[in-house]
Structures are given as C-alpha cells and as structure tokens.
N, C-alpha and C positions, 0 to 999 in steps of 0.2 A: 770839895774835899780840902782839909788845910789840915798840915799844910800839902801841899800837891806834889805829886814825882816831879822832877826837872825833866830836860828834853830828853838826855840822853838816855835816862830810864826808860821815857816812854820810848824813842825810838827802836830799842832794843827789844823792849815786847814785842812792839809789835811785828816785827823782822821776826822773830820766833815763831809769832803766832800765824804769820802768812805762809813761811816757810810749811809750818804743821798742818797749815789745810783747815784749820778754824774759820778762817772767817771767808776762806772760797766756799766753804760747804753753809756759809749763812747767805752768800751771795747767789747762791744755785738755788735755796726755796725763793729767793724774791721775786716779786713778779712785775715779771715783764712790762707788763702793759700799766706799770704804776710808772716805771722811767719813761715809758712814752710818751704818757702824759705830760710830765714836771717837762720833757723836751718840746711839747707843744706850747705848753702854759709859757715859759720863756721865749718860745717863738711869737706868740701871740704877743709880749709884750717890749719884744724888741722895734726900737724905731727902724724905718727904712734903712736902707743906705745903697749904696753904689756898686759894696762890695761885700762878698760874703764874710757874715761876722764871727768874730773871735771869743770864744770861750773858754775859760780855763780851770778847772774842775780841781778842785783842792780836796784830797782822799779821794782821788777815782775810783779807788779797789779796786775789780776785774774789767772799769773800762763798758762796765754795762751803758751808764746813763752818755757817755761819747759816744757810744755807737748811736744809740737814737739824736740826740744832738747832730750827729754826724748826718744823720737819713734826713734832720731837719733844713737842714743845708750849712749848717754853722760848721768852721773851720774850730779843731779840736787839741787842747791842750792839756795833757794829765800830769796832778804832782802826788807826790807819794813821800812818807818819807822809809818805805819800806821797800828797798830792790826786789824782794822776793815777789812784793803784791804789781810792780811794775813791771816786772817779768811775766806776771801773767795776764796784759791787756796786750802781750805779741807787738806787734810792730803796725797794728792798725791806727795808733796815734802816736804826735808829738811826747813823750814825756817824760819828767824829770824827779829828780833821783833828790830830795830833800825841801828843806821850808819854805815858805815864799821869798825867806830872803838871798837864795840864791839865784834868786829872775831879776832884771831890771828895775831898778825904782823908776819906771818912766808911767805913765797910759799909754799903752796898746792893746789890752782886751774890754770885748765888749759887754762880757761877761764874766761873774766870778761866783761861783755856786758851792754851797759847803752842805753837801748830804749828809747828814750823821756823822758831822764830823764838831760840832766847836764843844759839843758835851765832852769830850775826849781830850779839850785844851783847857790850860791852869789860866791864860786868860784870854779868853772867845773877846774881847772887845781889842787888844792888839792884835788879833791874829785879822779881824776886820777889818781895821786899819791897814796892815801889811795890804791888804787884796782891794782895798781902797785908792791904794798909790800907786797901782799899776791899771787900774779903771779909766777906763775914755768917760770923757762927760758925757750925763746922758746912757751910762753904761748901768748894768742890773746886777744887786747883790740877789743869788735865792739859795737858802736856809732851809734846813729840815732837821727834827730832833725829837726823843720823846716828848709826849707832854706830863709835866709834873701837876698841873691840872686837870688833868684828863680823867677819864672817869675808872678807868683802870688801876690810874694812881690813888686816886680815890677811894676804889675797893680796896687794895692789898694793903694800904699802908705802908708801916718799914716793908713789907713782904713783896712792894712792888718787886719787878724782878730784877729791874735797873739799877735797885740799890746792891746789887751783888757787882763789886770791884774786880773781881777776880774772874768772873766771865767775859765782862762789857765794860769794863774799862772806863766807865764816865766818871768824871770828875766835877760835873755840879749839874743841878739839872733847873729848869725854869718852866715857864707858863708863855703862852702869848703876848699877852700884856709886856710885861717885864722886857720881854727879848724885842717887842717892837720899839719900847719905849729907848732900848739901849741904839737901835737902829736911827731912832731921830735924834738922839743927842749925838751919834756920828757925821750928821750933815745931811741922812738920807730921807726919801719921802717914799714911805712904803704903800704900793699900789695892788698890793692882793697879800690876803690874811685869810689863811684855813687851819682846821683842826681835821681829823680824822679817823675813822674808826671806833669801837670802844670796847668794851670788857666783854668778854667770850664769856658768857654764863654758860656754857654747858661744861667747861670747868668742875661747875659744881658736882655736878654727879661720874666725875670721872672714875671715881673710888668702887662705883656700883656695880657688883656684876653684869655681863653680858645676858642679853636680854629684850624683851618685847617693852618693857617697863624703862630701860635704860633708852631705849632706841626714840622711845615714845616722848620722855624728857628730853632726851638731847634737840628732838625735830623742837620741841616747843621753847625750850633754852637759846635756841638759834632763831627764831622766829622773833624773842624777845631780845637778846642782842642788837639785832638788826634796827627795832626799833627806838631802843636805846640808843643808838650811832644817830637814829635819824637825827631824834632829840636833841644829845649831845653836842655835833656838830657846829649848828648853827651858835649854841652857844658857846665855842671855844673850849668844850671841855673833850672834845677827840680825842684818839691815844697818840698821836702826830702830830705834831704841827709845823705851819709851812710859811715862810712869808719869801716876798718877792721885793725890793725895794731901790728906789733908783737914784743915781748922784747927778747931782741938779748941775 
C-alpha cells in the first residue's frame, strides 16, 4: 500500500479494533493445534542449551501461541502495540505495551516470531531488523502470512479477501520466494520453508439451495480441495506461508 498509515494510525486502529472484540472473535475460530505445532516446529529447531530458552512473540494477540511455547518449555515474552489485546493474555506472560523499540538493543532472546503480523507493517524488513538486534547468535526468526502466491490468490484475484483494507489491515502482501529472499539479504539462513492449505471450492456452490444436490457437491468440492492443497503445498503455492530462519 503507498503510500502507508504511519504508526500512530496504525496503533490506534488497532486499540479500537481489540477493544471491539474483532479480532478476539478471529482468534477464538483458530485452531489450536496449528499454534501447537509452529510451538513444536521451533522447538525442534532450537539448538540445545543449558537453560530454558527465550522467546519473544511480536503481536502475541490473545497470548495463544505463548501458552503452547510455554508447555514447550520456553520462557515467554509478549509485545503488542495494543493494551487492550495485552489485556487479554491475563497475566500468564511477560508483556509489553508498544514496538520493539522500547526493549533493549542488546541479544537476549532466543527467539523472535512474527505470526500474521509484518503484512500489517509499511516496512517488514526494519521491523526485522529491530528483532534481529535483540537475537542471541544462533537465535531463530519464524514468520507466517498469507500467501499472495497461493492458490486462493490465484483464484479470487483483486477479490482475494486480503485485499479488503478495511477488514485485515494488510499493507503489502508477497510469496515465499520474495520473503525468503528478503530473510537472506538480512544476514539470515533459512532452515524450513512451508506453504499451506488452499482454496475451499465448495465456495462455489454456496449460493445453491439447501439440498441432497448441495450436500452431494459440497462432500465432492471438499474432497477436491483437499487434493488441491496436496498439490499446492509442495509447490509453494498454499494459502500460508511459513519460514523459520536462523542468525548465524
């Protein structure tokens, strides 16, 4: 988007929008056992150590993926730049009330994780940065966002949904490619790259009356979906994509 809100626009929505229960009521369909995983997948790719490790989760929202982080055994850190949405991860974590640049320019986390969040910033490669200079060596960036290559994107065109400003808030969107390419001219070496999911065809017949006919398309709409995603996936065209990547 250009040109982009500044910060204090953004912060202000989104204090509105957390306040209004918008996007607790998008964090309550999420499911569960997708944060579990991205908590294991960073577990699995953290190096040993002596001592339990530090993560620090930039847009926590409601605090979901710290809690599993947390069961993982990692020590937990939330920033927000919205009190309302930090208000409601209770007092089960550390966390903090604006942008990375009110934490320490030093390294002390061993992690630094941006879920659905850099599509949301006017520039995802300083906000990177910022969470770069608070990284131990040998510490892990992991990233998650729609995919603008994805097969969903693909279908809808403009009419993806993402392109609606007014709902979701993104401010540019990219491909795997691009984002891991921006990840190695950061300094980092990215060690797992996914895509995920893809277009719900049973979409199509949404409009159809209720019915034996209806029911009968959707089982086989969803059957082709599914293999669609198989498809999709491995080729980077999923509606998610995820990378994981580490400072040397």
């Amino acid at each position: 988007m250009d040109p982009a809100p500044d910060e204090a626009f953004l912060a202000a929505r989104y204090e509105a929008e957390h306040r209004s229960g918008k996007w607790q009521s998008l964090f309550d369909v999420a499911p569960r056992e997708e944060r579990v995983r991205r908590a294991r997948l960073l577990t699995s790719l953290a190096r040993p150590a002596s001592r339990p490790p530090l993560v620090l989760d930039v847009g926590f929202g409601d605090g979901g993926f710290l809690d599993e982080a947390a069961t993982e055994g990692w020590k937990t850190i939330g920033l927000e730049v919205s009190l309302g949405a930090a208000r409601s991860a209770g007092r089960r974590h550390v966390r903090v009330v604006g942008t990375l640049s009110c934490l320490a320019d030093v390294p002390w986390v061993d992690a630094v994780t941006y879920w659905d969040v850099l599509e949301h910033v006017a520039d995802p490669a300083d906000m990177l940065r910022e969470g770069l200079a608070r990284l131990r060596s040998g510490g892990l960036v992991a990233l998650s966002m729609p995919n603008a290559r994805g097969t969903e994107a693909w279908v809808r065109g403009a009419h993806w949904r993402y392109h609606d400003l007014s709902t979701y808030g993104h401010l540019l969107h990219t491909g795997p490619g691009p984002l891991a390419g921006l990840l190695r001219r950061l300094g980092l070496r990215v060690e797992h790259r996914e895509t995920s999911g893809s277009v719900d065809l049973r979409n199509l017949v949404e409009a159809w009356g209720e019915g034996r006919a209806k029911r009968g398309a959707q089982w086989a709409l969803d059957k082709a979906s599914g293999a669609l995603a198989r498809v999709a996936e491995p080729l980077g065209a999923g509606n998610t994509l995820l990378l994981v990547a580490r400072k040397p």
